[in-house]
C-alpha positions as CSV (number, residue, x, y, z in Angstrom):
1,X,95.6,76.7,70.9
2,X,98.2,74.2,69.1
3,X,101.0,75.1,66.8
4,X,101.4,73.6,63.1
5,X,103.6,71.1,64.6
6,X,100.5,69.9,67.0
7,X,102.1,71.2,70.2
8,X,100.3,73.8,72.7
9,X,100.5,77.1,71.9
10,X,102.3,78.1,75.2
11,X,102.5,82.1,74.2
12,X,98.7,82.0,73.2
13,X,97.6,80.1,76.4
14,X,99.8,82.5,78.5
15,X,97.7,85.4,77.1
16,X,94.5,83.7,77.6
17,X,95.1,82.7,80.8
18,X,97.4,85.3,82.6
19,X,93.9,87.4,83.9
20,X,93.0,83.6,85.7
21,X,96.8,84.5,87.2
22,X,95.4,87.6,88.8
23,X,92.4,86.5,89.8
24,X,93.5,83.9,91.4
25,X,96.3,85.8,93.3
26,X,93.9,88.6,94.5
27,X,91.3,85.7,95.7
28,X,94.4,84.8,98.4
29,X,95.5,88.2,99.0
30,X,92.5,88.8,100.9
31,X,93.4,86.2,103.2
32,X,97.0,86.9,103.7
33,X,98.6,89.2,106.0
34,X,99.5,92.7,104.0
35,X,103.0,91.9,104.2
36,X,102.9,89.8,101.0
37,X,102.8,91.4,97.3
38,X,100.5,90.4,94.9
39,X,103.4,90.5,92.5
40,X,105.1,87.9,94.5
41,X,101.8,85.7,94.2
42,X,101.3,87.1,90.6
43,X,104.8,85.8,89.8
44,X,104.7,82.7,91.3
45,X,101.2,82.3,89.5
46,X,102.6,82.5,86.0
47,X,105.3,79.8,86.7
48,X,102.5,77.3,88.2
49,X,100.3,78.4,84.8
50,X,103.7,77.4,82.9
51,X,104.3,74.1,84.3
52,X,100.3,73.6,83.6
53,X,100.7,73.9,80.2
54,X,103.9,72.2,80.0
55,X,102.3,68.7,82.0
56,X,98.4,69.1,80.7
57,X,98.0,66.1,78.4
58,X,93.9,66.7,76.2
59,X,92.0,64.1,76.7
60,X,92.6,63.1,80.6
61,X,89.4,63.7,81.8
62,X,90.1,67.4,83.0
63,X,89.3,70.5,81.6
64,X,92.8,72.7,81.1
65,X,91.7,75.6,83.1
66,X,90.8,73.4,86.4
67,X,94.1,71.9,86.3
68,X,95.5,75.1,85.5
69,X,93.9,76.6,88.2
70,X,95.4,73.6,90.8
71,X,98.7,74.4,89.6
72,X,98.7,77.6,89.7
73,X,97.2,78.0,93.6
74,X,100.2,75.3,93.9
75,X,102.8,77.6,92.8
76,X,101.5,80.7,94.7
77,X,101.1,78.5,97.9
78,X,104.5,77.0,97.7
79,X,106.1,80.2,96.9
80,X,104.6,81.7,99.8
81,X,106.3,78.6,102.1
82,X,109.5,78.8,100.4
83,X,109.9,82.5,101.5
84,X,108.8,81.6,104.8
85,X,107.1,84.7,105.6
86,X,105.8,82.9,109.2
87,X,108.2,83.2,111.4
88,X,109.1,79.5,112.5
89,X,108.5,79.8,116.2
90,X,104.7,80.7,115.1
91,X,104.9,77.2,113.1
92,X,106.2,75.3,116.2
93,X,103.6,77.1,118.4
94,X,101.3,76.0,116.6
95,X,102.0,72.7,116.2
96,X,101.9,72.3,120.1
97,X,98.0,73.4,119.8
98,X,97.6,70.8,117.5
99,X,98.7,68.2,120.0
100,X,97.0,69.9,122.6
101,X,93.7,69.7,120.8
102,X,94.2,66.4,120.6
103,X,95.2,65.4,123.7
104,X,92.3,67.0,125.7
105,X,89.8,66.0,122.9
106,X,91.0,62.6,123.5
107,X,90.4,63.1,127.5
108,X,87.3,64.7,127.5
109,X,85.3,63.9,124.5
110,X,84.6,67.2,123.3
111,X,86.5,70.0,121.5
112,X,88.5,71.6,124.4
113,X,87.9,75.7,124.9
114,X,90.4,78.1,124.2
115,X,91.3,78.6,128.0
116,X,91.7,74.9,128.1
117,X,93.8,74.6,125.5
118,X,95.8,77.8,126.6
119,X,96.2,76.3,130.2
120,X,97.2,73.2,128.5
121,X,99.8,75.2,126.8
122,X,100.9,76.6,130.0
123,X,100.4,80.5,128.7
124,X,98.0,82.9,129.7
125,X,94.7,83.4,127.5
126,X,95.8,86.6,125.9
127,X,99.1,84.8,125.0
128,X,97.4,82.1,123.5
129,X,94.9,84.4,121.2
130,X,97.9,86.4,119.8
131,X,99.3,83.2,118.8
132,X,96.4,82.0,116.9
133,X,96.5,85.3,115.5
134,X,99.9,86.0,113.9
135,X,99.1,82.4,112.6
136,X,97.0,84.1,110.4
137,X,98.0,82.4,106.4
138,X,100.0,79.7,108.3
139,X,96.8,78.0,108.9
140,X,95.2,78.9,105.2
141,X,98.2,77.3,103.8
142,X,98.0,74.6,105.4
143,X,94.5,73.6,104.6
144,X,95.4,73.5,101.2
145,X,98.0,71.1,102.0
146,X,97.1,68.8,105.1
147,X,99.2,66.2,104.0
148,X,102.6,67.4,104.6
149,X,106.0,67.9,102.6
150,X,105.1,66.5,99.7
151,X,106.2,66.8,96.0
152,X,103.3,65.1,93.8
153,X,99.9,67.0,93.4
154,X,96.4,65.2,93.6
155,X,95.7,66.3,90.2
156,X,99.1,64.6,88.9
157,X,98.3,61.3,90.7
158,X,94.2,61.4,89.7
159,X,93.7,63.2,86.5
160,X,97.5,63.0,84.4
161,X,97.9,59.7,84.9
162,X,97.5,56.7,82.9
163,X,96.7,54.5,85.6
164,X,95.0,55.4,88.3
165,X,96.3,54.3,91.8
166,X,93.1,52.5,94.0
167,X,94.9,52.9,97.1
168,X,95.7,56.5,96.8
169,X,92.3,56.9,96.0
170,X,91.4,55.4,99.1
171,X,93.5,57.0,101.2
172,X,91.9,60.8,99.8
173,X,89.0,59.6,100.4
174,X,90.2,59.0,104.1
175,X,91.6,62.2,104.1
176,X,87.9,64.0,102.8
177,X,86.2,61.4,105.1
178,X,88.4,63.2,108.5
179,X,88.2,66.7,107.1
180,X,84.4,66.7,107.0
181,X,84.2,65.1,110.6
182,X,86.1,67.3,111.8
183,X,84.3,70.3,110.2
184,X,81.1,69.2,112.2
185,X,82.5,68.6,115.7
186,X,84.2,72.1,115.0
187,X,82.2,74.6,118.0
188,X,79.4,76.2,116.1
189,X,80.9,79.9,116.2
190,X,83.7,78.1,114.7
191,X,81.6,76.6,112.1
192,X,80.2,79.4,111.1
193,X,83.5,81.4,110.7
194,X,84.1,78.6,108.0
195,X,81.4,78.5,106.1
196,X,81.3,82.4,105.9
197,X,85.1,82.2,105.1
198,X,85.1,79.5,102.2
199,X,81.9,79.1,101.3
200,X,80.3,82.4,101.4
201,X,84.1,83.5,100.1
202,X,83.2,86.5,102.9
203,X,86.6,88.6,104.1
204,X,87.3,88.6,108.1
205,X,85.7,91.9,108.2
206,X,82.9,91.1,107.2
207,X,82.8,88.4,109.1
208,X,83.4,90.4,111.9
209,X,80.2,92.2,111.3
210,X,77.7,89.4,110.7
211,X,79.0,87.6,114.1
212,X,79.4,91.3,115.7
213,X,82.8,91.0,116.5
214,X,86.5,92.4,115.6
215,X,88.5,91.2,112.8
216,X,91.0,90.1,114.8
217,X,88.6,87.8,116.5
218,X,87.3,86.8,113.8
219,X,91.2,85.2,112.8
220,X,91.9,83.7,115.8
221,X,88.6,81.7,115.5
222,X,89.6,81.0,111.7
223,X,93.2,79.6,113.5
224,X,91.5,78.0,116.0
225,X,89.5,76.1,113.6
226,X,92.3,75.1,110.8
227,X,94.3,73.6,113.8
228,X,91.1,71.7,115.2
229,X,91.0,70.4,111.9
230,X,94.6,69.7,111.1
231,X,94.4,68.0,114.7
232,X,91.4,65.5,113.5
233,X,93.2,64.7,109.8
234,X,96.9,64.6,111.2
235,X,96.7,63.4,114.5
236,X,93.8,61.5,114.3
237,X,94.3,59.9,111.7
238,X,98.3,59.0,111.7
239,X,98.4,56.1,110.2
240,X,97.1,56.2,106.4
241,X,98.3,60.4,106.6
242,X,101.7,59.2,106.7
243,X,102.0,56.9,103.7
244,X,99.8,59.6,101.5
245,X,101.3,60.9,98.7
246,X,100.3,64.6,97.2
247,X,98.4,67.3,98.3
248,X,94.6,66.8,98.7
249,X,92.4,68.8,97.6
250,X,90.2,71.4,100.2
251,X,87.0,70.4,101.6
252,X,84.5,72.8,101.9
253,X,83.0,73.3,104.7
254,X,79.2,72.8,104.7
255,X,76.7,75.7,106.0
């Protein structure tokens, strides 16, 4: 895998690896809308497989192919945001659901309903489940990025660097430490639609069957959830979110 001069092979790891680049891409497809190209993803792959062999440094405590694979979800994920293929009054929407999760969580001590938080939002019910559904890959995007616009990765910060920041440590920990608490005050329909979806790796459709409803039920409980969540780890959880540098990585959700 290294030239003469002791350098990595870049061309040889580019064939080695470029099947991990598909893989990888068709894994998301099947949770995007059918408006985006696996070549898109596929292209934007190979870069994040680039700059992985280009950063990777033997000997830092990670394999290469699970830091290859981080950076090239990375590169699909920001190449999906850069082309901003949600239209951005679906973002803002669903920003306001956020808030309003939080808000009535706050009041009554319990995950609000969805005509609660449709009331809340001053729409009617079938409004508010259209929303959650064209927020469909908004909200799987997201989860792989709770933090925000950031430019650091967690892998950069934990694994390719010499010294080994104890705060940021800390503060993923916080950020694991929310996610899972808010994965198990999620409702339990919602919790299952999780564990099916990133644990069982199960497409909505099947989904849909097990739970013996539609598909496009089956999203707007997957939104529902992903902004429950991004409620508990954002909102709840201000303070420490907003100093955090890099993307975190997913917690899954338990069965």
């Amino acid at each position: 895998m290294y030239t003469a001069q002791g350098a990595p092979d870049k061309e040889q790891l580019v064939r080695q690896y470029s099947s991990l680049v598909k893989r990888l891409a068709f894994q998301l497809m099947a949770k995007l809308p059918a408006s985006v190209q696996a070549e898109d993803l596929i292209q934007n792959g190979m870069i994040g497989l680039l700059d992985a062999i280009g950063r990777y440094e033997e000997g830092l405590g990670a394999q290469f192919e699970t830091y290859a694979v981080q950076r090239i979800r990375g590169a699909m994920l920001d190449g999906l945001r850069e082309n901003d293929w949600v239209p951005r009054g679906v973002r803002r929407e669903m920003r306001r659901v956020e808030q309003a999760i939080h808000q009535l969580e706050h009041r009554h001590g319990r995950p609000p309903s969805e005509s609660e938080l449709a009331a809340s939002l001053d729409m009617p019910l079938a409004d508010y489940q259209k929303l959650l559904h064209e927020a469909r890959g908004h909200q799987l995007i997201y989860l792989e990025d709770l933090s925000g616009d950031q430019e650091d990765d967690f892998l950069d910060r934990n694994v390719a660097s010499p010294a080994l920041d104890p705060l940021a440590l800390l503060e993923d920990q916080d950020m694991k430490t929310a996610l899972v608490r808010g994965i198990e005050a999620l409702p339990e329909r919602e919790k299952t639609v999780m564990a099916l979806y990133y644990d069982d790796d199960l497409n909505l459709k099947e989904i849909g069957e097990i739970l013996g409803v539609t598909e496009s039920r089956v999203c707007q409980l997957h939104s529902q959830a992903i902004a429950r969540l991004r409620a508990a780890t954002q909102v709840g959880a201000a303070a420490p979110v907003a100093k955090r540098r890099g993307r975190k990585p997913k917690a899954r959700p338990e069965s």
